[in-house]
C-alpha positions in Angstrom: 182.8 91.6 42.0 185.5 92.7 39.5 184.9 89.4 37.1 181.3 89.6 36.4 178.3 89.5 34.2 175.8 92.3 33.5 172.3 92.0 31.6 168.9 93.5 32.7 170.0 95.2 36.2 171.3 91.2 37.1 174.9 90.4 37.5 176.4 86.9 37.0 179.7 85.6 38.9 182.5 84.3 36.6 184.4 81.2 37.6 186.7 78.9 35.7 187.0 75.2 36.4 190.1 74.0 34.8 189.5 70.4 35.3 186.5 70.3 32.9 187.6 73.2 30.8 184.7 75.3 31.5 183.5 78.7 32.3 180.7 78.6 34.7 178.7 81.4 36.9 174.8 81.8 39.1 173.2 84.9 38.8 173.8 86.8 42.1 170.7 88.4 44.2 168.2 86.1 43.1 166.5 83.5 45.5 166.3 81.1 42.9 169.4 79.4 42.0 170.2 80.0 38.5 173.3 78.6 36.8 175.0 79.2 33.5 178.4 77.3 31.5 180.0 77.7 28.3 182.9 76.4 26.8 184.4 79.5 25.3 183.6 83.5 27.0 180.9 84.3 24.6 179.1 80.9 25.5 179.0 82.3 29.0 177.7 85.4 28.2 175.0 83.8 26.0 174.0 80.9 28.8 174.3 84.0 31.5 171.9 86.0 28.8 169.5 83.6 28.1 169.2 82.1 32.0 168.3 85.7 32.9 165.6 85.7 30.3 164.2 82.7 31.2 164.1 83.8 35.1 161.9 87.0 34.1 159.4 84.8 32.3 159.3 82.2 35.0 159.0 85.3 37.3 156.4 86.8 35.4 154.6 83.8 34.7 153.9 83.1 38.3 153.4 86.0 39.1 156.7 86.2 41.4 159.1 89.0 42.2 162.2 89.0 39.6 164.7 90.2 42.0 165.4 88.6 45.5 163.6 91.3 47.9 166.6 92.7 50.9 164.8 93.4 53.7 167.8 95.7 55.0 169.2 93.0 58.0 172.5 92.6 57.5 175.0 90.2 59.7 178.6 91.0 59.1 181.6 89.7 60.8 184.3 92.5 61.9 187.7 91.3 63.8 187.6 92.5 67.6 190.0 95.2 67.0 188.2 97.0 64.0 184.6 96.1 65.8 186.4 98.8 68.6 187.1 101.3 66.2 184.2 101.5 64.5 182.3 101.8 68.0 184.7 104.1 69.1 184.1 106.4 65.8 180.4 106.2 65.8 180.4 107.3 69.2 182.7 110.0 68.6 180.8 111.7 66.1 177.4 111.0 68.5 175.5 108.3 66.3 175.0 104.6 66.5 177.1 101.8 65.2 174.6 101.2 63.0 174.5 104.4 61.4 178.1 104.7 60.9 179.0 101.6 59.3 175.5 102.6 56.8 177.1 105.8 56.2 180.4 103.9 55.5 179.0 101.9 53.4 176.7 104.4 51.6 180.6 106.6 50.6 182.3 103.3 49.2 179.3 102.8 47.2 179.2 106.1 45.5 182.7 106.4 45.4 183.8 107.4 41.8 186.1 104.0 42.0 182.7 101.8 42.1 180.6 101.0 38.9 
């Protein structure tokens, strides 16, 4: 997510709607749904700031996790034709699907490119 938020290990999407003039965003990978707006950038940042803050307390106030818990299942969606490469690969190299498209995933993610 190029346009984002950071604060406290949480990232917030950035969207603009043009009809009311307003910035708008949720915080990402939380199972709550927590939204944020401001009229001008630093508004955002300062709804997106204090929203965060206010999850954690919640969070700790009931005794809840603060981060939405990924239990490693993941369902993507892969055209045909690179679902038969990828198949093709792992089984090239001798490991599963599975395995490759983790290791795939595990070099884009510390790829010097990624933050």
């Amino acid at each position: 997510m190029k346009d984002a938020l950071k604060y406290k290990g949480f990232i917030g999407s950035v969207h603009f709607a043009a009809e009311d003039r307003v910035f708008y965003g949720k915080v990402e990978g939380v199972n709550d749904l927590i939204t944020f707006e401001g009229s001008t950038v630093d508004e955002l940042e300062k709804g997106f700031k204090y929203m965060v803050d206010e999850h954690i307390k919640d969070c700790r106030r009931t005794n809840s996790p603060i981060e939405k818990s990924y239990k490693g299942n993941l369902n993507i969606r892969l055209s045909p034709e690179l679902h038969k490469k990828a198949a093709y690969n792992a089984s090239m190299k001798g490991i599963s699907l599975n395995q490759y498209i983790n290791d795939a995933i595990r070099k884009e993610i510390s790829s010097p490119d990624t933050e």
